[in-house]
C-alpha positions in Angstrom: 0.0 0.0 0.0 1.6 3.5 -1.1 2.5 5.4 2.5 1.2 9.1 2.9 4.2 11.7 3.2 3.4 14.6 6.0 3.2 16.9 2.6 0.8 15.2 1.2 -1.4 14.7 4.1 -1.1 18.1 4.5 -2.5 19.0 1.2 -5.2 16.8 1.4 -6.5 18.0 4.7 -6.1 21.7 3.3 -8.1 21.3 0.6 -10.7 19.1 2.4 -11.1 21.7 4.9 -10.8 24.5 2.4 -11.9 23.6 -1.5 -14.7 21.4 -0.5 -17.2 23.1 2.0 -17.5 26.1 -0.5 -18.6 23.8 -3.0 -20.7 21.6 -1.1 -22.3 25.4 -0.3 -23.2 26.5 -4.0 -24.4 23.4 -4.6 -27.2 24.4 -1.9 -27.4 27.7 -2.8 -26.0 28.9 0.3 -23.3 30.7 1.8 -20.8 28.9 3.4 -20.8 29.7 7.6 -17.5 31.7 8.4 -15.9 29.0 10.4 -15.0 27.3 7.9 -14.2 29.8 4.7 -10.2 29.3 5.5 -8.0 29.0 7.7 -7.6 31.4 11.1 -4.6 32.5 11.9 -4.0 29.6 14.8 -4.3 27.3 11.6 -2.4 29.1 9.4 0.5 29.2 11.7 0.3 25.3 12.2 0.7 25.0 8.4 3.3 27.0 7.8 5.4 25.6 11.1 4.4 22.1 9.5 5.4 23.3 5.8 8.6 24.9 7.2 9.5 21.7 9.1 8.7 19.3 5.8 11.3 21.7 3.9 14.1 22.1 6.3 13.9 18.1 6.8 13.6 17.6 2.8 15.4 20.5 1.1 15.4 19.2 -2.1 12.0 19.3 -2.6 12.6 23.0 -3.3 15.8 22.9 -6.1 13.2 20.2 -7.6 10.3 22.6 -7.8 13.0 25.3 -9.5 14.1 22.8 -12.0 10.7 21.8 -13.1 9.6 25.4 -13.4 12.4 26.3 -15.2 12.0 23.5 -17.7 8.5 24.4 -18.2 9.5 27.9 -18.9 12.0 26.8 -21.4 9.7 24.1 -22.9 7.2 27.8 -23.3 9.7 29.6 -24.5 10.7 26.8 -27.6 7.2 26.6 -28.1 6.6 30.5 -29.0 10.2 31.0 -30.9 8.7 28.0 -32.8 5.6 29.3 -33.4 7.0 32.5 -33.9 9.3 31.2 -36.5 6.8 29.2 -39.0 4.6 32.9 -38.5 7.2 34.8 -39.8 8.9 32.1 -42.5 8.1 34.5 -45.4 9.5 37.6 -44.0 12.5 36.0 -42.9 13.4 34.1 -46.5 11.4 36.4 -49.0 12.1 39.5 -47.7 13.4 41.3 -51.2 15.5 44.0 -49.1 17.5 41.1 -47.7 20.5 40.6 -49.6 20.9 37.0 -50.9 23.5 35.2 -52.4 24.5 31.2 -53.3 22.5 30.3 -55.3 18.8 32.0 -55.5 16.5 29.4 -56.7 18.4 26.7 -54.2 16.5 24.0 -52.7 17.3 25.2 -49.0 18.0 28.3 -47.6 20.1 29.2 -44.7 19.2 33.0 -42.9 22.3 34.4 -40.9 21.9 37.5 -38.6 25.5 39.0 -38.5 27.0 42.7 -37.2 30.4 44.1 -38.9 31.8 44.7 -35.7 31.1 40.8 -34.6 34.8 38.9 -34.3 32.7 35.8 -34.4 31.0 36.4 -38.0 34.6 37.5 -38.9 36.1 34.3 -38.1 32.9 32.1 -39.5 33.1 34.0 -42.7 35.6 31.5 -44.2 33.4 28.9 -43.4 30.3 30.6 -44.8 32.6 30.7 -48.3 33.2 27.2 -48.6 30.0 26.2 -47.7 28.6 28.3 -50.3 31.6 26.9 -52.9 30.9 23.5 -51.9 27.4 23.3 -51.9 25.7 25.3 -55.2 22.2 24.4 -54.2 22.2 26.8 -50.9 20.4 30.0 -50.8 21.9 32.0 -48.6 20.4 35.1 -47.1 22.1 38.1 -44.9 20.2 39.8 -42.5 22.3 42.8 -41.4 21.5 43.0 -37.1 23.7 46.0 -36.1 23.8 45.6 -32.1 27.3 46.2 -31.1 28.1 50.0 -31.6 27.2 53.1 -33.7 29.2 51.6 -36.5 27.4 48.7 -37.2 24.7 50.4 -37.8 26.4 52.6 -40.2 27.6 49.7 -42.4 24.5 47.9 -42.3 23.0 50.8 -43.4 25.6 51.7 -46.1 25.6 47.9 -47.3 21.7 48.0 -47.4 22.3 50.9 -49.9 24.3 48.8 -52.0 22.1 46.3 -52.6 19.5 48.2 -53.2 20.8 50.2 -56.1 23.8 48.1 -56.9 23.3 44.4 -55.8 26.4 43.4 -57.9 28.3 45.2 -56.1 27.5 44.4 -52.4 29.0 41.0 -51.8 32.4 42.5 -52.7 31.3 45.4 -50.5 30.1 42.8 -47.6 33.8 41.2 -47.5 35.9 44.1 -47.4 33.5 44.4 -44.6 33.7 41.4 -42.5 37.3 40.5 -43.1 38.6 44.2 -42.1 40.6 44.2 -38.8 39.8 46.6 -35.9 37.0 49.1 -35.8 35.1 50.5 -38.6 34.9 54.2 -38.3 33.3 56.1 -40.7 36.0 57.1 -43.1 36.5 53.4 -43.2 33.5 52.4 -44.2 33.4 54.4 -47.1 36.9 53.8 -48.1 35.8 50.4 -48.5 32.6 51.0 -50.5 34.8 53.5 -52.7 37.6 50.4 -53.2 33.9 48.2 -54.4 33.6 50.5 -56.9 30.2 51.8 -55.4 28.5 55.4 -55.4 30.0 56.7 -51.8 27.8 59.8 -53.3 24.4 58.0 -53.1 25.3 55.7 -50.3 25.9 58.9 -48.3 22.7 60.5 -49.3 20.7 57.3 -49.4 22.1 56.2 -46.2 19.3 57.9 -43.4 16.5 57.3 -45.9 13.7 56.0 -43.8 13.4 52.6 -45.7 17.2 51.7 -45.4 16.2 52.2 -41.5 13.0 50.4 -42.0 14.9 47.3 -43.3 17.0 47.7 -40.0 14.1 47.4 -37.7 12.7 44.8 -39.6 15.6 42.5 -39.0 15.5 43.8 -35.4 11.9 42.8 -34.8 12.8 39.0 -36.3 15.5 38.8 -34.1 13.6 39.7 -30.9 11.0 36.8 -32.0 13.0 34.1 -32.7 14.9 34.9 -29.7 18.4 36.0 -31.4 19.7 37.9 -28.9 23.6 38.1 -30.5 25.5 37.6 -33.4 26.1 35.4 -35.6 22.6 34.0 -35.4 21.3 31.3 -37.6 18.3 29.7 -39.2 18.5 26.9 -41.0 15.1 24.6 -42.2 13.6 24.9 -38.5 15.9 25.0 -36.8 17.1 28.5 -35.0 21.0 28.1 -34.1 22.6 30.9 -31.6 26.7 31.9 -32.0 29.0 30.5 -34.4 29.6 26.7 -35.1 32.1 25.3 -37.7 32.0 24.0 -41.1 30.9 20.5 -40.2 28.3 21.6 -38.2 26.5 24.0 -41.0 26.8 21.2 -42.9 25.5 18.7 -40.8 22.1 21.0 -40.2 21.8 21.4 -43.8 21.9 17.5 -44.5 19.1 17.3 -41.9 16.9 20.4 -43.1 17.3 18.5 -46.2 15.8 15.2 -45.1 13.2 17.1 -43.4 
């Protein structure tokens, strides 16, 4: 016969003395007499010296309770970046401000969310350019996330310029970019546009234009969704992956977004 812990006694006696009179009451159409609405304060003392006791003597009780609420809250949270994603598939592969490169009409498509600044997307850039020499059936599309100083956002902005007026231009533009060493000041920036043969005119002008920031925000409000909180940040099939991983690894995900 299964034994009765004191906690578990201790629930069912609350909730016999509690839950059940009430109910028992409305089924009678009456109100239930004051004695026995809850506990007084003799009673509640009782309980909590009796639920203070049962803790002391069984502490683990309580890192148990933490470790099922915190699975349940990461279990949520899956469940809404999940959802989240499949709500916002279109805007985050179709998205014709998003530059795209590999191969356009390939038969699976890999998203990355990357800042200039980022010494991670630096160093996973090599990587990116074999996967994309290797493999000719990847569409590959950039979402520029500026998040780690005033910079970023200036090159995101300038290299959103460049692909909307001159989108042959812009991957030449994006690697001058990502493989430059140190900080990207201003003068920098456009040095490197100027050495991509692009109009530093027109990116200058075109650079504050409220769609060029509206592309920004955009990217911004994906991130926040699908819970991208740094860079790099990658989506590939359904699958949302956070920091860099190497070569093997893209791979592997892309075999198994592949296979479905």
């Amino acid at each position: 016969m299964d034994k009765f812990t004191p906690f578990s006694l201790l629930v069912a006696t609350f909730w016999l003395a509690v839950a059940v009179p009430p109910l028992a009451a409305q089924e009678k159409n009456m109100s239930p007499k004051p004695h026995i609405q809850g506990l007084n304060a003799q009673q509640k003392k009782e309980v909590e010296q009796v639920i203070g006791g049962y803790l002391r003597q069984n502490p683990e009780i309580i890192a148990e309770a933490i470790r099922i609420l915190q699975d349940r809250e990461r279990s949520a949270k899956q469940n809404r970046v999940l959802h989240n994603l499949v709500a916002n598939k279109d805007r985050l592969l179709n998205d014709p401000t998003s530059p795209i490169g590999g191969n356009p009409k390939g038969d699976i498509t890999v998203v990355e969310f990357f800042d200039y600044n980022c010494g991670f997307c630096k160093k996973m850039f090599p990587a990116v350019q074999k996967l994309l020499k290797d493999d000719k059936n990847i569409r590959y599309v950039f979402k520029e996330f500026p998040i780690l100083s005033p910079s970023s956002e200036t090159a995101a902005r300038v290299a959103l310029v460049a692909w909307k007026y001159e989108k042959e231009k812009y991957f030449d533009f994006h690697r001058r970019l990502i493989e430059a060493k140190g900080s990207l000041s201003n003068g920098r920036i456009f040095s490197l546009a100027a050495k991509s043969g692009l109009d530093v005119a027109r990116l200058k002008k075109q650079m504050g234009a409220p769609d060029i920031a509206g592309m920004i925000n955009v990217n911004r409000e994906l991130a926040e969704k699908l819970d991208i909180r740094g860079t790099p940040g990658f989506v590939i099939g359904n699958q949302i992956i956070p920091g860099a991983i190497d070569l093997a690894t893209l791979k592997q995900l892309i075999k198994e977004a592949r296979e479905g």
